[in-house]
C-alpha positions in Angstrom: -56.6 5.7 -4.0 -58.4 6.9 -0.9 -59.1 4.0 0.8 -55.2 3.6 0.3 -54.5 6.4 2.0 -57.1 6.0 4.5 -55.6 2.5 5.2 -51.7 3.9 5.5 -52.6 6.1 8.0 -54.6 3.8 10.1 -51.5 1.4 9.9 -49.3 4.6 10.5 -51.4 5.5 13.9 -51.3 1.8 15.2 -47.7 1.8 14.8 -47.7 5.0 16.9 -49.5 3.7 19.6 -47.4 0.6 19.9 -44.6 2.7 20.3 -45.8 5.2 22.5 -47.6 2.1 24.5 -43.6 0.1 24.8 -42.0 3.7 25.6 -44.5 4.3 28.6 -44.0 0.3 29.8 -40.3 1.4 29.4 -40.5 4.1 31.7 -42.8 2.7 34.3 -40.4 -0.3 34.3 -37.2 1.9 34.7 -39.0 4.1 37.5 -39.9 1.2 39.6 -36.2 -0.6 39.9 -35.0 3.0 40.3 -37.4 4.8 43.0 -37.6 0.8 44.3 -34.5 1.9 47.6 -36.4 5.0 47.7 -32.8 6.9 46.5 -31.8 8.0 43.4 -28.7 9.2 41.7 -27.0 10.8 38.8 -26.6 7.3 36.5 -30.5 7.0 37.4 -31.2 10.1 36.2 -29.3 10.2 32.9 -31.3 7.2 32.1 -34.7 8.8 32.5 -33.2 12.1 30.4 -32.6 9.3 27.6 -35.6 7.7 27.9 -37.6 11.1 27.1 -34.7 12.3 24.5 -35.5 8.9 22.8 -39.5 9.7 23.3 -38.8 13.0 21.9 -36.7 11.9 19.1 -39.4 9.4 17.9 -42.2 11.7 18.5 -40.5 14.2 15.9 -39.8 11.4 13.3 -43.2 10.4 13.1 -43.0 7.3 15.1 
């Protein structure tokens, strides 16, 4: 039973670094085509505010 346990939460922690690895590739992604003109505006913005509110949600649901 421990080894069970031991083995979902290994599974459980590489599934947290995959996603935490694609939200960061997300991000750097998103930052380059939007600080590529060296200008930035509102639209821009909101999508790096939803790219952390999604980080955030996932972080708090254990993904």
């Amino acid at each position: 039973m421990l080894t069970l346990l031991k083995q979902e939460k290994f599974l459980l922690l590489a599934l947290l670094a995959a996603v935490v690895a694609a939200m960061i590739f997300l991000t750097l992604i998103v930052s380059a085509i939007n600080l590529n003109d060296g200008e930035t505006n509102a639209i821009e913005g909101m999508t790096h505010f939803v790219l952390f509110a999604t980080f955030i949600m996932l972080s708090l649901l254990g993904f």
